[in-house]
C-alpha positions in Angstrom: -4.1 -21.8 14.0 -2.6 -18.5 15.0 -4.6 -15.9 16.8 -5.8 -13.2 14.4 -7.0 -9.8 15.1 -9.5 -8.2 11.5 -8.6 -4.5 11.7 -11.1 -2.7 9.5 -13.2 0.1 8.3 -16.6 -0.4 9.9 -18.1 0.9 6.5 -16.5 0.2 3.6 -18.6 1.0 0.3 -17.1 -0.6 -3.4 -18.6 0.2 -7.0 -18.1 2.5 -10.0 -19.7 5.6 -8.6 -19.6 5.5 -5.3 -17.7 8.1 -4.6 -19.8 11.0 -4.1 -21.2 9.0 -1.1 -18.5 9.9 1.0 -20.0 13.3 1.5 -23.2 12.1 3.0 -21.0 9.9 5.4 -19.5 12.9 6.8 -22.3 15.0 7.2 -23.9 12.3 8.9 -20.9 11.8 11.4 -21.2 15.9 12.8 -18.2 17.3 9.9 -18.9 20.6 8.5 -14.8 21.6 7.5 -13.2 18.6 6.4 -9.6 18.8 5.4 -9.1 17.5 1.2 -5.7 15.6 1.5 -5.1 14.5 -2.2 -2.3 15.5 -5.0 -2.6 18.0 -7.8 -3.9 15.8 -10.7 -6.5 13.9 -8.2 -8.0 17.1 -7.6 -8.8 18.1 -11.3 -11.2 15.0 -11.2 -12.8 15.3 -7.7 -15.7 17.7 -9.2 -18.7 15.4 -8.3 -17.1 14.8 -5.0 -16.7 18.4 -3.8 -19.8 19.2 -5.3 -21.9 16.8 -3.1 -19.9 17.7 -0.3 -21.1 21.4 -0.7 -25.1 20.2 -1.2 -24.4 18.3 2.0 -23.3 21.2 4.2 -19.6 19.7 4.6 -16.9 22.9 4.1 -14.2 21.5 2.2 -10.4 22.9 2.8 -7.7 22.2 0.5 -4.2 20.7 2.1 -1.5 21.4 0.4 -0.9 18.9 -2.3 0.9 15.2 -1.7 2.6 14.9 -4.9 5.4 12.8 -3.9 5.8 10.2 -1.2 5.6 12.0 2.0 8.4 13.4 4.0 7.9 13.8 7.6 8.9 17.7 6.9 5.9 18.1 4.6 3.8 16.0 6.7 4.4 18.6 9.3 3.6 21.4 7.1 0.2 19.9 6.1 -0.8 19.1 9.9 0.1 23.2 11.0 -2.7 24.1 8.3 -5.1 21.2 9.5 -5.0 23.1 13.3 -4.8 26.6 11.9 -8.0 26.1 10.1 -9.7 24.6 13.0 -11.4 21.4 11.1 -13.4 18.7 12.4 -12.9 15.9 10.1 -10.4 14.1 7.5 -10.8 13.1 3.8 -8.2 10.9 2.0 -8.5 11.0 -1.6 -5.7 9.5 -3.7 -3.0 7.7 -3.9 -0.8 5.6 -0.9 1.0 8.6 -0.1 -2.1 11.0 0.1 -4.0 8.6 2.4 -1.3 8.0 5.0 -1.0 11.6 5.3 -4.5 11.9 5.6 -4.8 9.3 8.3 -2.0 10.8 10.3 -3.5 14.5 10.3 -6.6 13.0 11.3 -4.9 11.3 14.5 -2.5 13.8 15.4 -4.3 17.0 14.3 -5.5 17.4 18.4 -3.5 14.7 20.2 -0.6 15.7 22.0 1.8 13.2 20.2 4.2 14.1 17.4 5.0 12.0 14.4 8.4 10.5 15.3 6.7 9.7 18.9 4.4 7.1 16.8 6.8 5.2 14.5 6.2 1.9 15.5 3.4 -0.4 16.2 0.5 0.8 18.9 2.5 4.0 20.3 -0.7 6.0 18.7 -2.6 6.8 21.6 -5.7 7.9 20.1 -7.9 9.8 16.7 -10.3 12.4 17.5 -11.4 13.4 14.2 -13.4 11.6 11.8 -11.1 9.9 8.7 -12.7 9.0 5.4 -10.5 7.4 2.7 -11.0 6.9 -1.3 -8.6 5.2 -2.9 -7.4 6.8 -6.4 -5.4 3.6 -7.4 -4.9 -0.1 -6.8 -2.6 0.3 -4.6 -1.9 0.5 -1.5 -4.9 -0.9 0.4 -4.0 2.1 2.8 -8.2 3.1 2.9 -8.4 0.0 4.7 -5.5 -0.5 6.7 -4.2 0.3 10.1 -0.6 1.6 8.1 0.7 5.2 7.1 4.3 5.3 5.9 6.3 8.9 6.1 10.0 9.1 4.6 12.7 9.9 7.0 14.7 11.7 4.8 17.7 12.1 7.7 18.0 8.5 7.8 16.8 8.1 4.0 14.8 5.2 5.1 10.3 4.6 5.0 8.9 4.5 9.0 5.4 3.2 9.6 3.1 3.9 12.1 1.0 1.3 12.9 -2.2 1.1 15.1 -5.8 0.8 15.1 -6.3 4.3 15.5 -5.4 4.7 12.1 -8.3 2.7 10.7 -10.4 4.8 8.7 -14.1 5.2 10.1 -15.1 4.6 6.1 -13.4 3.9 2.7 -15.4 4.4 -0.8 -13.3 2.2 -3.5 -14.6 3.7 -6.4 -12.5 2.4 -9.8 -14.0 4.7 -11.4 -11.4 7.6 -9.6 -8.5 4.9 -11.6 -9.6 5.2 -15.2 -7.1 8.4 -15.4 -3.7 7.0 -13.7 -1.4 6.5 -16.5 0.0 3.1 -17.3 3.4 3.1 -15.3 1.4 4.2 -12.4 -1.2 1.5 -12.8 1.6 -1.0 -13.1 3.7 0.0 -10.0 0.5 -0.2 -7.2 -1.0 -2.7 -9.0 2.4 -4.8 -8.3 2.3 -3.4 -5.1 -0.8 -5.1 -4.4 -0.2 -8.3 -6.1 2.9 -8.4 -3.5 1.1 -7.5 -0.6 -1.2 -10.6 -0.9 1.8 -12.8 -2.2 3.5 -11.8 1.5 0.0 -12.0 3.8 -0.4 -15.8 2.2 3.4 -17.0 2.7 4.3 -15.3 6.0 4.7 -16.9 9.4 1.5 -15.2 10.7 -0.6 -17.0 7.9 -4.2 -17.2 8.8 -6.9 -18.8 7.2 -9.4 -16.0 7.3 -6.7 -13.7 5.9 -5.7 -16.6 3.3 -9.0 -16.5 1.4 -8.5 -12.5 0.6 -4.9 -13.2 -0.3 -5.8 -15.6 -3.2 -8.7 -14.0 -4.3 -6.2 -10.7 -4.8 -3.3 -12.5 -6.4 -6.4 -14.1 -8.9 -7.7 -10.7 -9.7 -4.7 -8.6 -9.8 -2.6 -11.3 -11.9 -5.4 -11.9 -14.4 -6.2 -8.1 -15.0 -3.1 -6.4 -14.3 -1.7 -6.0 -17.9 -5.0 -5.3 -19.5 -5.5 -2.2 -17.2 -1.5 -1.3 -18.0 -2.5 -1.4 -21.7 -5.8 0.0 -21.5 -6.7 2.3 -18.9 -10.0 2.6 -19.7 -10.9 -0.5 -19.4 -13.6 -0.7 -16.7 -14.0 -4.3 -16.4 -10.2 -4.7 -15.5 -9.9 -1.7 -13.4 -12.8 -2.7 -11.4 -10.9 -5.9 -10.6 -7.8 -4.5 -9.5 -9.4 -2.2 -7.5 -11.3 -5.3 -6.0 -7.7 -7.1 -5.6 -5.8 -4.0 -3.8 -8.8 -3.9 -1.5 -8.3 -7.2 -0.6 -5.0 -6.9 -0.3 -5.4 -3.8 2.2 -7.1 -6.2 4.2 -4.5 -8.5 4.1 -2.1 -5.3 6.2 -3.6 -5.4 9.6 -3.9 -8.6 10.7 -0.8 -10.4 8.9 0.9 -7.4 7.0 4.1 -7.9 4.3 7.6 -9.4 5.3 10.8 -8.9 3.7 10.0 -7.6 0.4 8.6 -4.6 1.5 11.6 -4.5 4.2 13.8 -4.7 1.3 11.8 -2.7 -0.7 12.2 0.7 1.5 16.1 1.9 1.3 15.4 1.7 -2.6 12.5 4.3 -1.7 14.3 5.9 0.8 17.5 6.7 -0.3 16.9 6.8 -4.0 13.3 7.9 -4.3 12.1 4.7 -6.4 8.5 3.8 -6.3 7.3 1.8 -4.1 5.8 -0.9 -6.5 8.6 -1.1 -8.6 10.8 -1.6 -5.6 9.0 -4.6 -4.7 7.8 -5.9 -8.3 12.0 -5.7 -8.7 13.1 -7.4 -6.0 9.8 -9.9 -5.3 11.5 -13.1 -7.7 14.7 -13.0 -5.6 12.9 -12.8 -1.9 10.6 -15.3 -2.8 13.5 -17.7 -3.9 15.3 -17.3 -0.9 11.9 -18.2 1.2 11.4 -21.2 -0.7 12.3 -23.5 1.4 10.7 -22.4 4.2 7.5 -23.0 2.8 7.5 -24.6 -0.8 3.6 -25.9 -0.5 2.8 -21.7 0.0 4.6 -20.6 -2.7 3.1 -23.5 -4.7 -0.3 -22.4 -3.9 0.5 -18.8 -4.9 1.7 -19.9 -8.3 -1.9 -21.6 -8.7 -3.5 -18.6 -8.1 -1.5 -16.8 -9.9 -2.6 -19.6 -13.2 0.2 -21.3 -13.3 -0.2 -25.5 -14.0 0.7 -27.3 -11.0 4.0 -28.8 -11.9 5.1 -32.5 -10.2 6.7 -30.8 -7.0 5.8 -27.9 -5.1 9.2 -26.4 -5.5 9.0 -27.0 -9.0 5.3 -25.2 -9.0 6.9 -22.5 -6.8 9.5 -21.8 -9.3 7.0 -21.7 -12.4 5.1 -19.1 -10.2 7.9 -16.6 -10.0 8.8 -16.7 -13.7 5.1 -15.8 -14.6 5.5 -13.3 -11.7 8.7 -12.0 -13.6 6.9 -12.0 -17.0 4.4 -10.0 -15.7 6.4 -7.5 -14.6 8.5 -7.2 -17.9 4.6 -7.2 -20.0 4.0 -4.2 -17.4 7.1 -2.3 -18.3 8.6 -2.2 -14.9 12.5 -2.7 -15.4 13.9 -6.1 -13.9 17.7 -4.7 -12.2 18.9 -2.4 -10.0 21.3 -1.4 -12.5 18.6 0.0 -14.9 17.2 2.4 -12.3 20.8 3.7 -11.4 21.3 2.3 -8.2 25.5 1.9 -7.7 26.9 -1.7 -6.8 28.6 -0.2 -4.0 25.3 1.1 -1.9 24.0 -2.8 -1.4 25.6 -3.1 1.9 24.1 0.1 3.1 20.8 -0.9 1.8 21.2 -4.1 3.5 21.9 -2.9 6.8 18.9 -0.2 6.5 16.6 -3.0 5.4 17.5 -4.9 9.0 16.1 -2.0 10.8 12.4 -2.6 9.4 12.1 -5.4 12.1 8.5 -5.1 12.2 8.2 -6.7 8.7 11.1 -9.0 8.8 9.9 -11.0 11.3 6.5 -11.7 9.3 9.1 -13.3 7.2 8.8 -17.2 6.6 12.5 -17.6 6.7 14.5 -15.5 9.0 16.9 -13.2 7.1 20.1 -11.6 8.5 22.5 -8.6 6.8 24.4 -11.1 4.6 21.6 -12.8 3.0 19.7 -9.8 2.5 23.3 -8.6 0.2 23.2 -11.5 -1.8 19.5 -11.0 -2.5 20.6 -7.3 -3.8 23.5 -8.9 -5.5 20.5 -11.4 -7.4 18.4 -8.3 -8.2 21.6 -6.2 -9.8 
């Protein structure tokens, strides 16, 4: 049994509703002018929120909005405002893109690092300011996980900062802040968090503590995924997606993804295409190629995921990714490269980009090199 190390909120609050809490949390912790890091359409919904902030004392000032994935240019921009107007604490309302921003404000805002001086895995040094996260979809996991991702947009490629630093103090997964993403968002993270518990459960750093939120997340996500794509205001099926990405946050610090994601990020990088699609796209041809490297995993994933347990485990395995593929064609996500655009003759340059992200890649259950990770574009064309 590997060595495991839980890297968590030390309050984390879930329920429809529970939102508005996160204001009594801050005034508790000493914040009276927290920073608002969220995107233009969060913000038109956040009216209970900033209004208990306001009965609790807690000054709120408005970033400038996320409304795309981050680039470390306007990452930069929103950190000069964070010093100029002198705050003393961090909230993280939306979407991935707005938290990670949010969580690297909070630990840079007074440090003496700089962004590029943290790419990597425990270069952080230290967070001074509180950092409380809510979670607009399901998604990420970022309110729960030691991650942020900024886009390089010099060598159009994702970098990650990872450390415990970057653990919120508190995360309030309220589904109710879901009920208005529309239905190709809702797909996207909600693949996004189906994947991340598919890579935490088959991935050489597989622990048993870690498995149990794994499965639960593939359970919920898979089951409820479509409903909440076809039906956004359906509560029962966005509460358990929310449920599933949370557990599938949890799943990021101790074991984290492998080569999906690793995959996953010159697609994001270079051509801008969401994250969850990136993955939901190329997820059937990674987890082929990693079959053998673990078939009784990938079998177990396919049981979770509802399939019938065929007479092998390869056999299960393989069931599982055509119900995974299904799923992603009921969602609406598009199944090839070629439908989003992306030319035949960038796969080696994505290949090679994707052999960089060595931090993920060696999660991986079978080791991947620059050829295999070409034919595995060459599948997904």
């Amino acid at each position: 049994m590997n060595i495991v190390t839980l890297l968590q909120p030390p309050h984390i609050v879930f329920g429809n509703g529970c939102a508005p809490q996160c204001a009594e949390f801050l005034a508790q912790h000493g914040v009276k002018r927290a920073l608002l890091v969220s995107s233009s359409p969060v913000l038109l919904t956040l009216g209970n929120v900033t209004a208990a902030l306001e009965k609790s004392g807690v000054t709120v000032v408005f970033a400038p909005t996320v409304d795309r994935e981050p680039t470390h240019e306007l990452f930069e921009y929103i950190l000069s405002v964070a010093r100029a107007e002198k705050i003393d604490g961090v909230l993280g309302i939306g979407g991935g893109s707005a938290i990670d921003v949010a969580k690297l404000v909070a630990a840079l805002a007074r440090g003496k690092q700089t962004a590029p001086e943290v790419f990597g895995i425990n270069l952080l040094l230290c967070r001074e300011l509180p950092l409380v996260c809510l979670p607009t979809t399901a998604g990420t996991g970022a309110e729960v996980s030691p991650n942020a991702i900024l886009l390089d947009e010099a060598d159009e490629l994702k970098k990650g900062v990872v450390s415990p630093h970057l653990v919120p103090d508190a995360a309030f997964v309220d589904p109710l802040l879901t009920i208005s993403v529309p239905p190709a968002v809702t797909a996207a993270t909600g693949l996004d968090a189906l994947t991340h518990c598919i890579e935490a459960y088959a991935n050489k750093f597989a622990h048993p503590i870690v498995d149990t939120y794994a499965l639960q997340g593939i359970k919920l996500i898979s089951q409820n995924l479509v409903r909440a794509v076809r039906n956004g205001n359906d509560v029962e099926a966005r509460a358990a997606l929310a449920l599933g990405s949370l557990y599938g946050g949890l799943c990021l610090g101790p074991v984290n993804t492998a080569a999906v994601h690793a995959l996953a990020y010159p697609l994001g990088g270079r051509f801008h295409i969401a994250h969850g699609v990136s993955n939901a796209l190329l997820l059937p041809h990674v987890l082929r190629f990693n079959f053998s490297a673990a078939p009784r995993r990938y079998a177990e994933i396919s049981v979770a995921l509802g399939v019938e347990r065929y007479c092998s485990d390869l056999g299960t395995a393989e069931r599982g990714v055509e119900f995974l593929s299904q799923l992603s064609r009921d969602c609406g996500v598009p199944q090839r490269l070629a439908d989003l655009g992306i030319p035949r003759t960038s796969i080696l340059e994505m290949a090679k980009a994707a052999m960089k992200v060595t931090r993920l890649l060696k999660n991986n259950p079978r080791e991947l090199s620059e050829v295999d990770a070409v034919s595995i574009y060459e599948a997904a064309y």
